[in-house]
ROKOL-680782 format. One record per residue: residue in one letter; x, y, z of N, C-alpha, C in turn; residue number from 1; chain. Coordinates in steps of 0.1 Angstrom, whole numbers, plus 5000, padded with zeros to 4 digits. Layout:
<nodes>
<node 'A' <X Y Z> <X Y Z> <X Y Z> NUM 'A'> ...
</nodes>
This chain:
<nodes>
<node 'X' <5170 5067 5014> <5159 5070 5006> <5160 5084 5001> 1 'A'> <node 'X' <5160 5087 4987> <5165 5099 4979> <5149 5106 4985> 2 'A'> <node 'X' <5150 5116 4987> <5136 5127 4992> <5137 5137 4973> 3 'A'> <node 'X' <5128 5141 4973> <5119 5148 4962> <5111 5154 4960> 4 'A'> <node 'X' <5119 5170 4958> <5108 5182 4954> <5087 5176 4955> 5 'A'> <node 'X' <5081 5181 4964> <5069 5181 4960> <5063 5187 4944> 6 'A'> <node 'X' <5058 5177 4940> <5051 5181 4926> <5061 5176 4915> 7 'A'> <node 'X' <5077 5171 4916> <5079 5166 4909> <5082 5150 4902> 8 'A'> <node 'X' <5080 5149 4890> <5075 5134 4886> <5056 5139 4884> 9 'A'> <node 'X' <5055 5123 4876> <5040 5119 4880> <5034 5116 4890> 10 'A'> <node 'X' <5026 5111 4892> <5021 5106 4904> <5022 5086 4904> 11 'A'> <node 'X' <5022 5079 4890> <5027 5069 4890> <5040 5067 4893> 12 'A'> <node 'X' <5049 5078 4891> <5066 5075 4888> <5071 5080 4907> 13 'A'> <node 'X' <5061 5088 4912> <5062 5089 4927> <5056 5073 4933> 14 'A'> <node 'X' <5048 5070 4930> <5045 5060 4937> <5053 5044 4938> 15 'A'> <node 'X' <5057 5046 4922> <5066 5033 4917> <5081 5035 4926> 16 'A'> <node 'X' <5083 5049 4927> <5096 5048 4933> <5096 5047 4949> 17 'A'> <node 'X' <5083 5051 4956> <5081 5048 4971> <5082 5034 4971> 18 'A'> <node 'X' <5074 5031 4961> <5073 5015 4964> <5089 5007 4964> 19 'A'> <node 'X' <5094 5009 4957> <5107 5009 4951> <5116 5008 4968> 20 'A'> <node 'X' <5117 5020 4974> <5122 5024 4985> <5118 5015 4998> 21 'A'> <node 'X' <5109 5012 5000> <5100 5003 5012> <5105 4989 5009> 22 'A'> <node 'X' <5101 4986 4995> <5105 4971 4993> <5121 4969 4996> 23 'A'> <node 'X' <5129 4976 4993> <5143 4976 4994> <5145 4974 5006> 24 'A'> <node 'X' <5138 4984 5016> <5138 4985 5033> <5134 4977 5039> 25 'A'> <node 'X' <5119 4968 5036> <5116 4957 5035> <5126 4943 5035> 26 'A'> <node 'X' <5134 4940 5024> <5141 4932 5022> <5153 4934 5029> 27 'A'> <node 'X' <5161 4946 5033> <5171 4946 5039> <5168 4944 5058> 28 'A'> <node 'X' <5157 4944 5059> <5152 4937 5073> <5150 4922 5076> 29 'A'> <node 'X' <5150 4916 5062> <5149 4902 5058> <5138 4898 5049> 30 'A'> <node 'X' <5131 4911 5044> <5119 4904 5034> <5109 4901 5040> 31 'A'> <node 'X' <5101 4904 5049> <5088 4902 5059> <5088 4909 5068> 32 'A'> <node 'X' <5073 4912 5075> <5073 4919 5080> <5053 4911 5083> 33 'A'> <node 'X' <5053 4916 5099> <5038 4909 5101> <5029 4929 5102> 34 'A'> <node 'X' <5019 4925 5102> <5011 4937 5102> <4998 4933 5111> 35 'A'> <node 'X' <4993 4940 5122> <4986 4932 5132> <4970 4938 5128> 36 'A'> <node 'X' <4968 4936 5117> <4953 4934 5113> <4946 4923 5110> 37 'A'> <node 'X' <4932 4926 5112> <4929 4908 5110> <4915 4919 5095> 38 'A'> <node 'X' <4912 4913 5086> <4905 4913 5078> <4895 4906 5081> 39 'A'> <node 'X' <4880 4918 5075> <4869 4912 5082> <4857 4918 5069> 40 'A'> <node 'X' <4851 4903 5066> <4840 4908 5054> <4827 4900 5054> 41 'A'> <node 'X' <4820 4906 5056> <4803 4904 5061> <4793 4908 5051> 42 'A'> <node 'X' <4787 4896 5045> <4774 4897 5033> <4763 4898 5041> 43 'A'> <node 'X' <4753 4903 5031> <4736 4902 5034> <4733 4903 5023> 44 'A'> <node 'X' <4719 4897 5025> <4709 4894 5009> <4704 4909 5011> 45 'A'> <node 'X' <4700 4912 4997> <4695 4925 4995> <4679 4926 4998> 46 'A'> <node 'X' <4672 4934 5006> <4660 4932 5007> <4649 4933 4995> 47 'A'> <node 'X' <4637 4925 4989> <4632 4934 4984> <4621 4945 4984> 48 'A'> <node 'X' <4629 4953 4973> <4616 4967 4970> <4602 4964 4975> 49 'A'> <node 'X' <4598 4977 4977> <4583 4975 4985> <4582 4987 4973> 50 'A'> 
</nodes>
């Protein structure tokens, strides 16, 4: 993974290229990877105004 001066690039062209780097690292482990979170999303009706 090339390392790079802080502050240089944009902040998209830092990000595209992290991404860049992970995915590569990513795939040379075999392309998957599990992540042990579970996703959790809970509605309510809005009360009304008094």
């Amino acid at each position: 993974m090339a390392v790079r001066r802080a502050g240089s690039g944009s902040a998209p062209d830092r990000s595209a290229a992290v991404l860049d780097e992970v995915g590569a690292a990513v795939d040379a482990l075999g392309g998957r990877f599990t992540m042990p979170y579970t996703t959790v999303a809970l509605t309510a009706p809005r009360s009304a105004s008094t």
